[in-house]
Backbone bond lengths (Angstrom), bond angles and torsions (degrees), N, CA, C in turn:
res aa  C-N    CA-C-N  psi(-1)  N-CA   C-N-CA  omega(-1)  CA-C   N-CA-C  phi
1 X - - - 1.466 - - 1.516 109.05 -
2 X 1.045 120.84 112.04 1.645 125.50 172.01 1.652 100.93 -62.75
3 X 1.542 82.77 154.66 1.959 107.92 -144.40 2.087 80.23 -83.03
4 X 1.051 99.91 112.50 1.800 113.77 165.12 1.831 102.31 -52.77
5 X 1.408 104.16 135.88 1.398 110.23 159.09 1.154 133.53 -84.45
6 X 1.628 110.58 135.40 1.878 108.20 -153.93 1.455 124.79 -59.27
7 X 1.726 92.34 -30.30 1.459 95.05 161.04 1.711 130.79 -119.13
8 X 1.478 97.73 138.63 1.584 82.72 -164.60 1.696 99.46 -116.63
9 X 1.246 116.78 -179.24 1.269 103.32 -167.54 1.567 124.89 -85.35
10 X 1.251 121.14 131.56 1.238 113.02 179.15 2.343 132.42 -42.99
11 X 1.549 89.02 121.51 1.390 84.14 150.39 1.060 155.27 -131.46
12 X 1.499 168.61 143.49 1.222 161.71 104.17 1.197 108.38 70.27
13 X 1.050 155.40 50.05 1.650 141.42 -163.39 1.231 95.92 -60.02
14 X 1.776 137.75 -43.65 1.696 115.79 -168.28 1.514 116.56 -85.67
15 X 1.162 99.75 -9.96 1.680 123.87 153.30 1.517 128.13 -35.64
16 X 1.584 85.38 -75.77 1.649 109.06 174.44 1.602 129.94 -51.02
17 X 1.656 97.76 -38.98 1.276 126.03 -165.86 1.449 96.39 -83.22
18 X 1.327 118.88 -64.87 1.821 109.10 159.91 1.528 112.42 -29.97
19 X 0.927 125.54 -77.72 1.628 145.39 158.30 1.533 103.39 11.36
20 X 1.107 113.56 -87.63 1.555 135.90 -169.27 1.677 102.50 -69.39
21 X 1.354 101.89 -40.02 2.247 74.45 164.96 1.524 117.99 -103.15
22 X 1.299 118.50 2.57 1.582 124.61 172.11 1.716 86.67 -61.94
23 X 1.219 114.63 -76.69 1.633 123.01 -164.23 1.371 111.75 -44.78
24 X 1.540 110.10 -54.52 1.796 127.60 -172.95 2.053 84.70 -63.71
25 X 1.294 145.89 -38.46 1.466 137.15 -163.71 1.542 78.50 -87.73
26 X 1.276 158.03 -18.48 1.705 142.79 -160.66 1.348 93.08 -83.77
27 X 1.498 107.88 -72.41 1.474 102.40 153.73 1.341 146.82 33.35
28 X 1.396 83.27 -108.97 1.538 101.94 174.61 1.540 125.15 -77.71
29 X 1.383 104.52 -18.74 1.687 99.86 175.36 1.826 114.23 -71.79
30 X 1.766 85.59 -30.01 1.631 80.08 179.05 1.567 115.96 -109.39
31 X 1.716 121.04 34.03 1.210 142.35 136.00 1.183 101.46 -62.42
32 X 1.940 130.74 -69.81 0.899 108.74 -159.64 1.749 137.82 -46.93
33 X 1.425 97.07 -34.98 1.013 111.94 -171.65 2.138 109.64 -73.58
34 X 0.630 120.03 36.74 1.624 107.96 -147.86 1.578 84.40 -130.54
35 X 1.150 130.46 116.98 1.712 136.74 170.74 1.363 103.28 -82.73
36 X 1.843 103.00 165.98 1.171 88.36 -175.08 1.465 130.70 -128.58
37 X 1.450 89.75 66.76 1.505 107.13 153.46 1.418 121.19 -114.70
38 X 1.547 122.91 -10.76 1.331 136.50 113.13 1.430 121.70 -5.41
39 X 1.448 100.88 -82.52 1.738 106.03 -178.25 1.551 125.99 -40.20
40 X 1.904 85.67 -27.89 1.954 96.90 -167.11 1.806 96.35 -85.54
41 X 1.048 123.03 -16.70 1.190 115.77 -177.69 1.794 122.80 -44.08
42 X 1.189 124.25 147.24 0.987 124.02 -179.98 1.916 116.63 -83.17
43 X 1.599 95.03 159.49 1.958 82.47 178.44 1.920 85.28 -126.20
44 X 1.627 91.29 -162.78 0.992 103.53 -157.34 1.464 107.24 -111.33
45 X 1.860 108.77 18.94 1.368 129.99 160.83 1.490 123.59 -116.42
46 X 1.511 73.97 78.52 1.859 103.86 179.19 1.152 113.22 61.87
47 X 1.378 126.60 -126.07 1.435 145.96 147.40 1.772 138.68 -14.67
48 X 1.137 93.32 -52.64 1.169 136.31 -173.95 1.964 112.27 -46.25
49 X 1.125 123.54 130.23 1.289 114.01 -159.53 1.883 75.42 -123.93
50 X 1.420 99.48 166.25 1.824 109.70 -166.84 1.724 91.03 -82.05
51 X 1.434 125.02 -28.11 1.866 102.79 163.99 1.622 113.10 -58.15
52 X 0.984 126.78 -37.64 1.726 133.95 166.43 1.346 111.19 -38.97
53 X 2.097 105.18 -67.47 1.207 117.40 -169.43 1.472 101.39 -65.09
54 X 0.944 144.19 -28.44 1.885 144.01 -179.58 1.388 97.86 -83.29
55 X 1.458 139.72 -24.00 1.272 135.48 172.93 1.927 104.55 -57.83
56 X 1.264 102.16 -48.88 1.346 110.14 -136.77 1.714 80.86 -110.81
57 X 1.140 129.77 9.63 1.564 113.42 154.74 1.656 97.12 -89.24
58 X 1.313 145.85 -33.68 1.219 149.39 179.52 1.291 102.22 -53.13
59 X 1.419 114.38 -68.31 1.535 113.98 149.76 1.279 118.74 14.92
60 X 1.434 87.31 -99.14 1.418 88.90 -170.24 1.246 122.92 -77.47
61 X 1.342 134.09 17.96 1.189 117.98 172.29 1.481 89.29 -111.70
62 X 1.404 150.44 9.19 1.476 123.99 167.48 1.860 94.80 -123.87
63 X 1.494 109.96 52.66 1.449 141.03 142.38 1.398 97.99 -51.98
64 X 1.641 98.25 -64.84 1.751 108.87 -174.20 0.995 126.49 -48.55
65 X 1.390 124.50 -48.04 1.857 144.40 164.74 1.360 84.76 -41.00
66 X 1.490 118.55 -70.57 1.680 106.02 -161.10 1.144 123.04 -40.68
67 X 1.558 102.54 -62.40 1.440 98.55 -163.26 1.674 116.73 -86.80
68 X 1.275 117.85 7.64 1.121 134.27 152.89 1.800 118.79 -71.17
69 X 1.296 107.38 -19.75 1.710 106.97 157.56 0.860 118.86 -105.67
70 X 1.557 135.64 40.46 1.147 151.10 166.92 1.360 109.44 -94.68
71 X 1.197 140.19 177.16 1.329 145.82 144.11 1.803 108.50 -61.31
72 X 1.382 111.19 161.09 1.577 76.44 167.00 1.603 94.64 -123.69
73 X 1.879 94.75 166.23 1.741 80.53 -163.29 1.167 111.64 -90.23
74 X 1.511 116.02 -159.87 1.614 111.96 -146.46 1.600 100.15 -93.53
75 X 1.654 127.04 -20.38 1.325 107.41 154.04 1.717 103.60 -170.35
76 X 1.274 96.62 174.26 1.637 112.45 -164.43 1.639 102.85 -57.00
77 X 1.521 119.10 121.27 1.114 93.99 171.76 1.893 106.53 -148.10
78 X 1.683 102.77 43.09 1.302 134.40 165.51 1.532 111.85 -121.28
79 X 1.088 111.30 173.89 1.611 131.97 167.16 1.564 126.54 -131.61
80 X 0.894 134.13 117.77 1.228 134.86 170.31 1.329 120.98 -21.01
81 X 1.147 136.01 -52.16 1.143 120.32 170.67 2.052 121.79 -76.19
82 X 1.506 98.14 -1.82 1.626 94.26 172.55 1.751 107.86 -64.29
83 X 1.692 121.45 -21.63 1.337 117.77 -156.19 1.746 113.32 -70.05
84 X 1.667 105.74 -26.45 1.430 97.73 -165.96 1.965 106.74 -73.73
85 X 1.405 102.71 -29.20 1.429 98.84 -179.93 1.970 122.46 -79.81
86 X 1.690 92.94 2.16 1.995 96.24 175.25 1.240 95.19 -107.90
87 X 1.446 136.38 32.42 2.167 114.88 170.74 1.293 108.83 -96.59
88 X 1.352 123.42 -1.39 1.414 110.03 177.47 1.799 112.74 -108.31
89 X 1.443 106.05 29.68 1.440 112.77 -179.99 1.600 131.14 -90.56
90 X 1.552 85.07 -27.07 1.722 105.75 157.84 0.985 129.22 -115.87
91 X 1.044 142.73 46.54 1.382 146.66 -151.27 1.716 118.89 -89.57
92 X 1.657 97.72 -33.35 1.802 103.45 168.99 1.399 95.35 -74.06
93 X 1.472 137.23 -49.83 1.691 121.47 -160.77 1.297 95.11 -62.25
94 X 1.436 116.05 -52.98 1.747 114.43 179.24 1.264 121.06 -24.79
95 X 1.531 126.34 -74.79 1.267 151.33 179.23 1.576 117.71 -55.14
96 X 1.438 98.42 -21.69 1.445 87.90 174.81 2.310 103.35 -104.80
97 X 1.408 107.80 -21.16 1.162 110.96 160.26 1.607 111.04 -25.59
98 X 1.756 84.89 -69.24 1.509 90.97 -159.40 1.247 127.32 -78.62
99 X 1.663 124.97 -4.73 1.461 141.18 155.52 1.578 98.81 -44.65
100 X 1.186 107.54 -70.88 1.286 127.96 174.46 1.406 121.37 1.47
101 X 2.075 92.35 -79.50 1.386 130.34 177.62 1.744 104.22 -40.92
102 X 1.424 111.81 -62.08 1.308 133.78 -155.96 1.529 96.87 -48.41
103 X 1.049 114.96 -51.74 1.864 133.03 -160.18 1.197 100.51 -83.97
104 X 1.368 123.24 -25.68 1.641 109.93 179.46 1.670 120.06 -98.29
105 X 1.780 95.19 -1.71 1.661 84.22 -171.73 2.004 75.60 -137.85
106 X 1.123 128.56 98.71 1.169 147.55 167.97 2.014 97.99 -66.13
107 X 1.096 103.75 -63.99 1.361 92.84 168.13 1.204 147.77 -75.26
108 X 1.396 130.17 91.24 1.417 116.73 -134.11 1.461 110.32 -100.32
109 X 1.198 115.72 -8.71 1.580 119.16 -179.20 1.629 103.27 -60.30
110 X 1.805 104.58 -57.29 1.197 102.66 171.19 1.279 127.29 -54.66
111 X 1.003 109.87 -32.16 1.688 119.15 -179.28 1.648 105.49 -47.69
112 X 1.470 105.46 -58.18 1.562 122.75 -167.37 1.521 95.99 -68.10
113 X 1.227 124.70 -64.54 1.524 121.69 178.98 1.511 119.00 -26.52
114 X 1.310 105.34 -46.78 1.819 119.27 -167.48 1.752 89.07 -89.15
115 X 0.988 146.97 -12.44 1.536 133.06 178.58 1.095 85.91 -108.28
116 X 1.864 146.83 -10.57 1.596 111.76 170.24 1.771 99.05 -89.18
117 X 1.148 109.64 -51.34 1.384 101.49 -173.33 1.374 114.18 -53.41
118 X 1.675 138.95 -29.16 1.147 132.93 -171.92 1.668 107.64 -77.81
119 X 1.215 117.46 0.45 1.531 124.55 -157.31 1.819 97.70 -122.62
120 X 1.087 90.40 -20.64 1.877 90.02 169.96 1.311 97.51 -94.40
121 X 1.005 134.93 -14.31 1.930 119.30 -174.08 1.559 86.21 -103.46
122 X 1.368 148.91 -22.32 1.412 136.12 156.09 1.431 135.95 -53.74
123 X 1.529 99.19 -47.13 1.385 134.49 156.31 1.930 109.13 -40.28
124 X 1.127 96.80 -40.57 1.912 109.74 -169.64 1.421 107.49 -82.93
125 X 1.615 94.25 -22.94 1.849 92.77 -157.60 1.185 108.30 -91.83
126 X 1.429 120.11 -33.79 1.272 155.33 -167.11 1.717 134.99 -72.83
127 X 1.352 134.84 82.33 1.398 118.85 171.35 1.537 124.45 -20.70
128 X 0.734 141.08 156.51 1.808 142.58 161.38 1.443 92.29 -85.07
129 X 1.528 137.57 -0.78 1.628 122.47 -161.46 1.485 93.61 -126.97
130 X 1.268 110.19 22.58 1.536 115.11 -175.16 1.436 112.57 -108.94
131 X 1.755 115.14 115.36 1.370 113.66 -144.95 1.468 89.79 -80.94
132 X 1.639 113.04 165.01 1.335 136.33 173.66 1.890 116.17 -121.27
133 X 0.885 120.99 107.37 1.576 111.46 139.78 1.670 143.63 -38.78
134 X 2.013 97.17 70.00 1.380 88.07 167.37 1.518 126.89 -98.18
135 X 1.655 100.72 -137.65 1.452 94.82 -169.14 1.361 98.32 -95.71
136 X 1.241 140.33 16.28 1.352 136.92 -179.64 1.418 92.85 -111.83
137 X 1.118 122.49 -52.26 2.205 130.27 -162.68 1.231 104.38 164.91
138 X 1.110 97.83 -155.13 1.699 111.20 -179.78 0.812 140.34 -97.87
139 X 1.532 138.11 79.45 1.231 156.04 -161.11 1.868 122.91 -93.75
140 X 1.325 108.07 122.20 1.657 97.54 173.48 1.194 108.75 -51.40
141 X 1.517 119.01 165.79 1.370 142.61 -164.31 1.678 104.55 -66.64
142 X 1.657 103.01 -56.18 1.488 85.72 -178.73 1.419 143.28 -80.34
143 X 1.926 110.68 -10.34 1.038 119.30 157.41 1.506 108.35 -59.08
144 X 1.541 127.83 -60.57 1.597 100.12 177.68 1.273 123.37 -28.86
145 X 1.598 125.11 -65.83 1.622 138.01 -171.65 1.825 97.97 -35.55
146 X 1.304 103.76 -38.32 1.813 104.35 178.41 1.447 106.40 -47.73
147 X 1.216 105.11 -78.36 1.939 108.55 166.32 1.304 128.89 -28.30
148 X 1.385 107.82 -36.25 1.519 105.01 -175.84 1.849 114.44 -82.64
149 X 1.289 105.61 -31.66 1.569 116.27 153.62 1.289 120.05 -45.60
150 X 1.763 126.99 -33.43 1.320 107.26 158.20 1.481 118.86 -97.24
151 X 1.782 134.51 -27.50 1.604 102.41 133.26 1.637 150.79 42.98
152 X 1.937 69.01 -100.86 1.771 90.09 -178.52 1.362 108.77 -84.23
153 X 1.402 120.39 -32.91 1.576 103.53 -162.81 1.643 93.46 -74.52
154 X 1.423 122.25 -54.84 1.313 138.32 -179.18 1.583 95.91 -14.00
155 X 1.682 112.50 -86.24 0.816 119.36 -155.41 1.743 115.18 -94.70
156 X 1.431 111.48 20.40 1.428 121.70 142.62 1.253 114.41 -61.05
157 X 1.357 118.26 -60.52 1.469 140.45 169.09 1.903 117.61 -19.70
158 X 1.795 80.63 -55.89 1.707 85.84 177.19 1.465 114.16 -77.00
159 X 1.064 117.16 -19.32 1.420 123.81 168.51 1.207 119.91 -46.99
160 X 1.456 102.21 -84.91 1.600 117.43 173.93 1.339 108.80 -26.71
161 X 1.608 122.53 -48.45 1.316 128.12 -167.71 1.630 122.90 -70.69
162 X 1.407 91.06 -23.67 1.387 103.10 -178.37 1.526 112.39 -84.71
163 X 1.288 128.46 -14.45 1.556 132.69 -169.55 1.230 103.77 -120.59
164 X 1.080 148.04 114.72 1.271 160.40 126.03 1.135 128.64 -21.96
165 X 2.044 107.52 84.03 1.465 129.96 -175.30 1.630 99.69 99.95
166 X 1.171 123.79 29.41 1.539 132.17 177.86 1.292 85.12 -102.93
167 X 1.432 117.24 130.80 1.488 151.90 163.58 1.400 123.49 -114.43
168 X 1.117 120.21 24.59 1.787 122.11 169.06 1.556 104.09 -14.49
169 X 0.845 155.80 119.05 1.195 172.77 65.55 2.036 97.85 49.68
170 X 1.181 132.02 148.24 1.796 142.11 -162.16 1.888 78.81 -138.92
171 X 1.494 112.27 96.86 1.398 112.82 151.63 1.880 108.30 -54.56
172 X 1.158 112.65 122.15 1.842 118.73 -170.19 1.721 87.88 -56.80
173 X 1.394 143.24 -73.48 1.250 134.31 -147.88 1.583 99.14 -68.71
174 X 1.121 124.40 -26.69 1.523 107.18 162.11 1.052 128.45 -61.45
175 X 1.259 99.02 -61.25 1.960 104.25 -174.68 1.239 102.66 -73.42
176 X 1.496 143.75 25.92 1.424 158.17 171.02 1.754 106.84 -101.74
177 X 1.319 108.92 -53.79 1.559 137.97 169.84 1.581 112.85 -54.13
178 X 1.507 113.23 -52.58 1.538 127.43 176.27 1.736 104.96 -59.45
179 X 1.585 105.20 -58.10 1.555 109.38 -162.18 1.308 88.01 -61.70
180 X 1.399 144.43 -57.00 1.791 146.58 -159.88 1.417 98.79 -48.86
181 X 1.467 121.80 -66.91 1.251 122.16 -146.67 2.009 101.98 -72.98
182 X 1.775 102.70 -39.07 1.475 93.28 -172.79 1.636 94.29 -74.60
183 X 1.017 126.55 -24.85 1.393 119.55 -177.02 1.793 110.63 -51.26
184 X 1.342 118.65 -50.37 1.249 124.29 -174.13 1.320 126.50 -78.33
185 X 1.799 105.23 -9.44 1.332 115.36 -159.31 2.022 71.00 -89.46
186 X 1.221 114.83 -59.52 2.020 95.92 171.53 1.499 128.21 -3.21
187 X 1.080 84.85 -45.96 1.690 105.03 -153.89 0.914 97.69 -122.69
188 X 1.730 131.69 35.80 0.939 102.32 134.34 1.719 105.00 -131.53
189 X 1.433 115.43 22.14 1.469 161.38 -142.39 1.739 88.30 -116.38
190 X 1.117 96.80 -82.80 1.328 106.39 172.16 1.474 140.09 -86.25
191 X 1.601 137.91 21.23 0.794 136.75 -129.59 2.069 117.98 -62.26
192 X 1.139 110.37 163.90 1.790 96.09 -168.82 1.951 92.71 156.14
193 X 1.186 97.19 172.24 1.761 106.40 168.22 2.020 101.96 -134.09
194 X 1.280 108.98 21.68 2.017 97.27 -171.65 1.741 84.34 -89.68
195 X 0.978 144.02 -22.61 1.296 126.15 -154.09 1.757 105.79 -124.48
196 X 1.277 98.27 151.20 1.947 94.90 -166.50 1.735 88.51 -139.05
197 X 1.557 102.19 111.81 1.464 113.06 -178.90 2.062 108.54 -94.58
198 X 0.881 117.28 116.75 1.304 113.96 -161.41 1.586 106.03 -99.07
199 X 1.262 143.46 123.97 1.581 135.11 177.76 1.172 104.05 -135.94
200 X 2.010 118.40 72.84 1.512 86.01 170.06 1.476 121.93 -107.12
201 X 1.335 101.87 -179.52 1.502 138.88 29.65 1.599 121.13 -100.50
202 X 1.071 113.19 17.06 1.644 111.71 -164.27 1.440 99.20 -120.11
203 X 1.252 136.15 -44.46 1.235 110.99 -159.48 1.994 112.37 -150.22
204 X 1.258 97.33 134.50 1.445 111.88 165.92 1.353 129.36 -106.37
205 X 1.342 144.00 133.99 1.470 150.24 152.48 1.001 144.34 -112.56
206 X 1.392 126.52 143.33 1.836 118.33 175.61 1.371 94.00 -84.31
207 X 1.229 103.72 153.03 1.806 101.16 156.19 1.293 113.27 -152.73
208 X 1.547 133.04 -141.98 1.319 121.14 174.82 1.226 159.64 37.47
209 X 1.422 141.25 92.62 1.290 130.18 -129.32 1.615 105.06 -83.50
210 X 0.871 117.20 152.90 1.614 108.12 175.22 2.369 83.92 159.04
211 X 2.102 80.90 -162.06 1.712 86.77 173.21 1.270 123.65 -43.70
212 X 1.112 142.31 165.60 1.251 125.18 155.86 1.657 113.99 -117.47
213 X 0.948 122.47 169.16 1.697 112.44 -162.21 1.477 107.09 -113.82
214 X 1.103 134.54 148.12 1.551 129.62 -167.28 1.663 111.46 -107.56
215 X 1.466 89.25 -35.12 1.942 104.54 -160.47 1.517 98.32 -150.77
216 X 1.939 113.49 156.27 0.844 98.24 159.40 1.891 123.85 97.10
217 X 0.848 111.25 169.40 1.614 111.93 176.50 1.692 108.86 -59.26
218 X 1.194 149.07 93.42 1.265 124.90 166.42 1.690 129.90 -41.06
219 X 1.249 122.79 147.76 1.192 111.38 -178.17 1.879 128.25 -72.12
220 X 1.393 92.74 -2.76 1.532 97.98 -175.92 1.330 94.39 -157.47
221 X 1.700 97.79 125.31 1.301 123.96 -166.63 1.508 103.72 -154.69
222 X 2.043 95.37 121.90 1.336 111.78 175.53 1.931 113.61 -99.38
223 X 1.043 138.01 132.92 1.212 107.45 -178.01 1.726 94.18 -138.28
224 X 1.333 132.50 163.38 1.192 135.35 -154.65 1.780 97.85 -175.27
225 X 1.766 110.95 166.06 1.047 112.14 176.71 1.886 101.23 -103.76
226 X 0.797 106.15 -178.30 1.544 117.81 170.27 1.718 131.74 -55.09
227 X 1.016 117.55 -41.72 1.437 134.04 151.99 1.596 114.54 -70.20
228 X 1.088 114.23 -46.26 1.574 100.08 -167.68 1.597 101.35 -75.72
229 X 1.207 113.97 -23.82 1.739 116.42 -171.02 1.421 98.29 -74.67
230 X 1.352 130.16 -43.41 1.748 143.29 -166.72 1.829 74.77 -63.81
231 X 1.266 112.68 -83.36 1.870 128.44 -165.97 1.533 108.33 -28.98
232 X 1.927 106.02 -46.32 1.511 113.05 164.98 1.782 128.52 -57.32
233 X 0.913 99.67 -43.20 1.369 111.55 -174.86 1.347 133.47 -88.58
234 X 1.954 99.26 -1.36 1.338 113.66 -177.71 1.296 104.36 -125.88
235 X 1.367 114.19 2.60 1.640 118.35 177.86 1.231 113.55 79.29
236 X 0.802 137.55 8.87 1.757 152.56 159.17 1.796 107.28 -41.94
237 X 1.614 91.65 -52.33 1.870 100.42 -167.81 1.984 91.71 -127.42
238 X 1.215 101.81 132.70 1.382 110.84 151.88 1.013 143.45 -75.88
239 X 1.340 133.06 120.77 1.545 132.87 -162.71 1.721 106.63 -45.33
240 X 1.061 128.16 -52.50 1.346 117.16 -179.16 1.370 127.51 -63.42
241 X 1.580 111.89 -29.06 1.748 103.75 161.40 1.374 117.13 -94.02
242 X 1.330 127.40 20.00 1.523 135.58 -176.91 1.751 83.17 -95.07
243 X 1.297 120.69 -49.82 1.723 128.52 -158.45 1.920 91.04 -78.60
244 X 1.421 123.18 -48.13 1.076 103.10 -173.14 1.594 132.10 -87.67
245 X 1.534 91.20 4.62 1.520 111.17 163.01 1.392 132.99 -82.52
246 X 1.485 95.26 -12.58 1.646 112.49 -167.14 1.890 112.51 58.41
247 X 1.459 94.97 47.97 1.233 85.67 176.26 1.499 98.45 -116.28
248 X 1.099 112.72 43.00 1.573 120.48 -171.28 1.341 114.38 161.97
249 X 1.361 127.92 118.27 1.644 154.01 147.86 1.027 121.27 -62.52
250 X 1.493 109.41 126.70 1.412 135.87 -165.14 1.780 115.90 -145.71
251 X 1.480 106.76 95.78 1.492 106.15 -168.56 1.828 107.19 -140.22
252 X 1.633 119.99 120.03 0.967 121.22 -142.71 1.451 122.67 116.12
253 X 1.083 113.08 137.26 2.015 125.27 -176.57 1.164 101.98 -73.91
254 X 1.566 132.99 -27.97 1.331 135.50 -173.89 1.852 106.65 -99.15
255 X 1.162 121.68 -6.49 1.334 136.15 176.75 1.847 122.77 -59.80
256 X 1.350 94.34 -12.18 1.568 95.49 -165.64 2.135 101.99 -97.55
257 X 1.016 104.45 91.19 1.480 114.29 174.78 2.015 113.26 -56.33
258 X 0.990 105.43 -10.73 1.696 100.64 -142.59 2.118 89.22 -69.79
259 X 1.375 120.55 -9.25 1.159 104.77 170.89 1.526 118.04 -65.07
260 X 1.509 118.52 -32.62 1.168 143.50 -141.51 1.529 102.74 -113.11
261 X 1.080 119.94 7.80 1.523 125.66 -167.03 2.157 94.99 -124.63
262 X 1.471 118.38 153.60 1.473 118.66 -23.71 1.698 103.03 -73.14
263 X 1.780 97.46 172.84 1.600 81.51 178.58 1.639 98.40 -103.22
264 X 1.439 134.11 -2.67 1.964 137.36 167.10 1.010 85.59 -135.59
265 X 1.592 105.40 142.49 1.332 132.33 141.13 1.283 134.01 -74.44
């Protein structure tokens, strides 16, 4: 696991917290609508049929419930940016969680309804400075909610992809939250100042070790939109058909990421 930087950039906690049920309400409105031969459809996470994938975005957002019935422990001894490089550590308990999920809540609108409303009266009860037990360590409350912003958009993403003419809707402060955090987890993946990764509107980085640039045009410059960088960085899209799609610029000897890509699975 590459060593997280101590400081990471500040966010918004009433921001965030909007954030995570704007996306978790996108969701579910366009669950409702979804029949179910829809549901049986397959995604593009393995096995997994889009009633699974709607199981297991609920999932993860009543992470929070969990580790909110935990004790919490006696002190922080993660960082926010350690989380994007620990999600592929459980991935069989995950997958079979969310089989699980799928079979026990057949109705999933309701399902989603009762994990947004149970997560706004948590949300109410709750400090943002109130540590949690996740799967990385111990993190305050509102740095988790950061994680869960990429989550939902992530696996909005697979949604949309999985239904044919599904338009989930990208709440902006999420998919603002997603591009920041995978943006930094780069950089801190790669650490360096020769390379200038561009995602706007949300986010810029140095990365890569080499010259570093003072002024001026840098000599190596990646630039991308917001989705394709989330799609890049989560293994969704491969660096070489992202470049031959032109869904991404690459100029500079130090410009070519595809060693360094994805950084979560």
């Amino acid at each position: 696991m590459p060593p997280a930087r101590k400081r990471a950039r500040a966010y918004d906690s009433v921001k965030i917290r909007k954030a995570v049920q704007a996306q978790l309400g996108n969701v579910r409105e366009a669950v409702r609508g979804l029949s179910p031969g829809q549901l049986e459809l397959g995604t593009r996470l393995g096995e997994w049929t889009v009633r699974e994938l709607v199981a297991h975005i609920g999932m993860a957002v009543t992470a929070v419930h969990r580790a909110l019935d935990r004790p919490a422990p006696a002190r922080q001894d993660a960082v926010l940016l350690d989380w994007p490089f620990a999600t592929s550590a459980n991935s069989a308990a995950i997958a079979h969680f969310t089989r699980d999920l799928a079979e026990r809540h057949p109705d999933l609108d309701t399902y989603l309804t009762d994990v947004d409303r149970t997560l706004t009266e948590l949300l109410d009860a709750h400090s943002g400075s109130r540590l949690l037990e996740t799967n990385v360590g111990a993190l305050p409350l509102d740095d988790y909610l950061v994680t869960r912003t990429v989550e939902l958009v992530v696996h909005t993403d697979d949604l949309n992809a999985a239904v044919p003419g599904l338009e989930v809707p990208y709440d902006r402060q999420a998919l603002a939250a997603c591009t920041r955090l995978l943006a930094d987890a780069l950089a801190v993946k790669a650490p360096g100042g020769s390379t200038e990764v561009r995602v706007p509107p949300y986010a810029v980085v140095q990365c890569v070790e080499g010259p570093r640039h003072t002024r001026g045009t840098p000599p190596n410059v990646v630039e991308t939109d917001p989705l394709t960088w989330m799609r890049l960085a989560t293994g969704r899209v491969a660096w070489k058909y992202a470049l031959d799609e032109a869904r991404v610029s690459a100029s500079g000897e130090r410009a070519d990421l595809s060693a360094l890509l994805p950084l979560m699975t």
